[in-house]
C-alpha positions in Angstrom: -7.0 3.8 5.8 -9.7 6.1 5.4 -12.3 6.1 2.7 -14.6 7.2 1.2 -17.7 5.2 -0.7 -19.8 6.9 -3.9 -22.5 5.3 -5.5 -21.9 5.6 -9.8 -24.0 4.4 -12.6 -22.5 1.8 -14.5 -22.1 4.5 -17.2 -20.4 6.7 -14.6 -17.9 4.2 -13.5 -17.1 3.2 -17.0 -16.1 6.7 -18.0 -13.8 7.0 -14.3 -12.5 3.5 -15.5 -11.4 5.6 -18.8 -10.0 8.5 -16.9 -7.6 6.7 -14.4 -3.9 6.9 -16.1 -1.5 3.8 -15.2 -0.3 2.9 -12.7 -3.4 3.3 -10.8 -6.6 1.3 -11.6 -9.8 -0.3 -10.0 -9.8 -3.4 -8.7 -11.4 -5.0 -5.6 -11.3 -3.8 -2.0 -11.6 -4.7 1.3 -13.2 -2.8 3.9 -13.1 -2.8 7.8 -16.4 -4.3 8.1 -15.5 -7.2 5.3 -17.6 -5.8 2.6 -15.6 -6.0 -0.4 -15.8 -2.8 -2.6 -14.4 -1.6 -6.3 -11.9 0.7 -5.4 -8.5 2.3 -6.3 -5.6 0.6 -6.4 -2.2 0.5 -7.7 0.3 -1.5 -9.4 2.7 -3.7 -7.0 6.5 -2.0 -7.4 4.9 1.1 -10.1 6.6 4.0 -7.8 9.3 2.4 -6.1 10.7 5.7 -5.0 7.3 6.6 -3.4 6.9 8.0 -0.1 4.3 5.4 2.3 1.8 7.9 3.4 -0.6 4.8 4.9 0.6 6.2 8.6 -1.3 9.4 7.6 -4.7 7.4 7.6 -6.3 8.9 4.0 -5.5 11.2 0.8 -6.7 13.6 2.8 -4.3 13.9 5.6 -1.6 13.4 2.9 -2.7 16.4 1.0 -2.5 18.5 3.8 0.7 16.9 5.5 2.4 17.7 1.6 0.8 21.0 1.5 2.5 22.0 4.8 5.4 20.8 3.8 5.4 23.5 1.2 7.5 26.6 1.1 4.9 29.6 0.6 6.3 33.1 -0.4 5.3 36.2 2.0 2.2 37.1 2.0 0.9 34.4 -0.5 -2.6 33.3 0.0 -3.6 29.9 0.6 -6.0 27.9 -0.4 -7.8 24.4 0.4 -7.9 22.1 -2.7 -9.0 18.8 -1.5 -12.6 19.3 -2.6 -15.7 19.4 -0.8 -15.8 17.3 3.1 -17.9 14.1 1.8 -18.8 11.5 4.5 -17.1 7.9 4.3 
């Protein structure tokens, strides 16, 4: 999967620590290159009824794939919400 890598105070990460609701967390990941990262991740078996999205490669291609997905009404405007393009 794609990712992406910020750099956060210990302050920082504290307060995103606080703002992640259940069932998602941080806990300890593993990247392509063997590094191990903190990183998202989720309860085993939490949304059992989810749709796998790992095919996609990243939140971002999910985002969009959902977005298309969409039903938009004539003449609606569109808009991109992802956030700014940050390199992995």
């Amino acid at each position: 999967m794609e990712g992406e890598e910020w750099l956060l105070t210990p302050d920082a990460l504290g307060r995103l620590l606080l703002s992640i609701p259940a069932p998602l967390g941080l806990g300890r990941v593993r990247t392509d290159d063997g590094r191990e990262l903190v990183g998202f991740v989720g309860q085993p078996g939490a949304a059992p009824d989810a749709t796998d999205v790992t095919h996609l490669g990243g939140w971002r291609a999910a985002r969009a794939a959902s977005a298309a997905a969409l039903p938009t009404a004539p003449g609606a405007a569109t808009a991109d919400r992802s956030g700014p393009d940050r390199k992995p």
